[in-house]
N, C-alpha and C positions, 0 to 999 in steps of 0.2 A: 504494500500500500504506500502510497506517497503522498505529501499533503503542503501545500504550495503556500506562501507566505509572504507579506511585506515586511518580516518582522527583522531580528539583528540576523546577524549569519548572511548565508546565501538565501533565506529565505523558504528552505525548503526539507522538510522531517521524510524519512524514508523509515515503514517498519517492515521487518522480517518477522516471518514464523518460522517457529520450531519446536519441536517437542522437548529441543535439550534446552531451554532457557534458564536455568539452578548451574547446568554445565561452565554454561558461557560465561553468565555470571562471574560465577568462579574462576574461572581461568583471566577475563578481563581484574579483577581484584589483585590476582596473583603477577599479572604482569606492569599494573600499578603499583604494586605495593614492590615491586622489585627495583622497577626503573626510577633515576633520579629526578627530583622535581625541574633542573633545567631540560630533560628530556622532551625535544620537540614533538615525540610519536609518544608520550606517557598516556595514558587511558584516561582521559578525564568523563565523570560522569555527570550524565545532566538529568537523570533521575535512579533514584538507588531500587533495587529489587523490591513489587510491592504486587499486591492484590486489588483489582481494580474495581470499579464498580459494575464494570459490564462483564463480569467473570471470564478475567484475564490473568495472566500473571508479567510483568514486565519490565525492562531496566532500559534507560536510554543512555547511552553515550555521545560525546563530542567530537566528529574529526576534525584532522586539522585542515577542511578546507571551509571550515564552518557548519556543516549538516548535522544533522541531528538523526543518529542510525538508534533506533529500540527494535529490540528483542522480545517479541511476544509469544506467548504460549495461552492457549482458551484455554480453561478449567471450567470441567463439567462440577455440577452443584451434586 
């Protein structure tokens, strides 16, 4: 899904699905919490792992060319 924007950045939120979104998660933390804070490819996030109201589960991150990439995953009730 893509979602288009006049906002900061490029303007522009891209999500992905996946069933491994806990995975991804994790491994974008691990490679944050590794790499140095002058680190121009460091993982910055722009929302941390949560349960949504439209029963989702989801984390977004920051690249560096300003978009906004989240990792969704649905959760059945």
């Amino acid at each position: 899904m893509m979602k288009l924007e006049e906002e900061a950045g490029n303007g522009s939120s891209l999500w992905f699905y996946t069933d491994n979104v806990d995975e991804l998660y994790k491994a974008f933390q691990t490679r944050h919490a590794e790499s140095q804070s002058d680190d121009p490819l460091r993982i910055q996030f722009s929302e941390e792992l949560n349960d949504t109201f439209y029963r989702a589960r989801q984390f977004g991150i920051c690249d560096p060319n300003g978009y906004v990439l989240y990792f969704i995953k649905s959760v059945e009730q």
